[in-house]
ZAMARGU-4260 file (C-alpha; in steps of 0.2 Angstrom, whole numbers, plus 5000, padded with zeros to 4 digits):
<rodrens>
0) 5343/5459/5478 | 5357/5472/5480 | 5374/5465/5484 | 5389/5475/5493 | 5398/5488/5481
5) 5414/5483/5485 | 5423/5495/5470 | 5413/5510/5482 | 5420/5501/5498 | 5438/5503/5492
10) 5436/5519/5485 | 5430/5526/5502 | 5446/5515/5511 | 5458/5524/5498 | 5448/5541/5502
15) 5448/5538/5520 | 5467/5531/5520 | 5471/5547/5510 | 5463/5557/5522 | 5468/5549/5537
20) 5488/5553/5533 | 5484/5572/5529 | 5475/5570/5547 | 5491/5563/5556 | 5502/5575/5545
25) 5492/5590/5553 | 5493/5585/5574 | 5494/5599/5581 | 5510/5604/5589 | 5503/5604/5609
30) 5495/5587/5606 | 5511/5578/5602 | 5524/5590/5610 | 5533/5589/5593 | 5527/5591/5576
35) 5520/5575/5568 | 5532/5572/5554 | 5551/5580/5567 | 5554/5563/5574 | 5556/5545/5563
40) 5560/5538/5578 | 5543/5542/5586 | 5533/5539/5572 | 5519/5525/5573 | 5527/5505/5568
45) 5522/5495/5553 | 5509/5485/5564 | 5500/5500/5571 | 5497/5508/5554 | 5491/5489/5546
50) 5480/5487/5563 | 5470/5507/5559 | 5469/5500/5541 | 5461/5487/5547 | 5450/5492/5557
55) 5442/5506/5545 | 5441/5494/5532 | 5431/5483/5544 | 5420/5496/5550 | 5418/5503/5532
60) 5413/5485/5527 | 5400/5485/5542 | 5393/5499/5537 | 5392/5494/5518 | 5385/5478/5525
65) 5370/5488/5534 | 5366/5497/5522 | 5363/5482/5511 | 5350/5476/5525 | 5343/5492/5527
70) 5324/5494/5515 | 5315/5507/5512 | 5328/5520/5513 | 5330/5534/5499 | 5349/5537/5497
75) 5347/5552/5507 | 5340/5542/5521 | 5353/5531/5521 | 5365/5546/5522 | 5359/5549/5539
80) 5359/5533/5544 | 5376/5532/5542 | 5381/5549/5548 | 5368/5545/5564 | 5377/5530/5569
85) 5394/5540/5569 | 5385/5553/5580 | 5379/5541/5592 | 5398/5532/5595 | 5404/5550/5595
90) 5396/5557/5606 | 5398/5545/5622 | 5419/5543/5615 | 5418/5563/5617 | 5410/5562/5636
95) 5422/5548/5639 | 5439/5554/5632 | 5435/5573/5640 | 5433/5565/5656 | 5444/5552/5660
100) 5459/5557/5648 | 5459/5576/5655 | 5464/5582/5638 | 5459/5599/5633 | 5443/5604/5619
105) 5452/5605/5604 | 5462/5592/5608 | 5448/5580/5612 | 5439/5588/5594 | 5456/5585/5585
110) 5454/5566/5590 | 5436/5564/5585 | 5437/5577/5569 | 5446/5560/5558 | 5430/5551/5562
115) 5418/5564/5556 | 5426/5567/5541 | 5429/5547/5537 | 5410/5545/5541 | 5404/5559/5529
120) 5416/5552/5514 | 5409/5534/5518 | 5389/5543/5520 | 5390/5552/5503 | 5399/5538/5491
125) 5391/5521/5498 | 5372/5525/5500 | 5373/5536/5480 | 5385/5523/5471 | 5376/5505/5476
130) 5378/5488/5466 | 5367/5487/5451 | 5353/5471/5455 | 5360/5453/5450 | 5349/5443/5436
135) 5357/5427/5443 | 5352/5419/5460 | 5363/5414/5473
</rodrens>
């Protein structure tokens, strides 16, 4: 049986972390009203920053998780697998953020476009790099 990868699931977090700075790094001006790195005073605290972490780290181990349950699946399957579950949050998030939050396309893309790209790192690394098989038992 194929146990979770966790060396993959922390090289996707790393990945995703990395990626998730160069992401807040680039906001675009008309989004914040400022620049992303002008202010230190306006910048996100210690427990917002842990609290994202956190939360990727639990959706990336969900999704590692799944993919462990999941049978019969080639790797390339299970590349769309993961990328389908993205679309299907994305997509209502996308209705409901245009809507309700009055914000403008891009902006509303801008906001979703860190979730694409986290998804796509976590779809090509965890279904190709799994655990190798276990000759004990549990």
């Amino acid at each position: 049986m194929y146990k979770i990868n966790h060396k993959a699931v922390v090289l996707v977090f790393i990945f995703q972390m990395v990626v998730g700075g160069i992401w807040y790094a680039s906001t675009p001006f008309s989004f914040l009203g400022r620049t992303a790195l002008e202010d230190m005073a306006k910048q996100p605290t210690v427990g917002m920053v842990l609290l994202f972490a956190f939360s990727t780290f639990v959706y990336l181990y969900f999704t590692a998780w799944l993919l462990v349950k999941v049978k019969g699946l080639s790797g390339f399957g299970r590349f769309f697998l993961v990328m389908g579950i993205w679309l299907f949050i994305v997509v209502p998030n996308y209705i409901f953020v245009f809507i309700n939050l009055h914000l403008s396309e891009s902006d509303v893309l801008y906001l979703l476009s860190y979730g694409a790209v986290s998804c796509a790192i976590a779809a090509i690394i965890l279904p190709l790099w799994r655990s190798s098989r276990s000759i004990f038992k549990d």
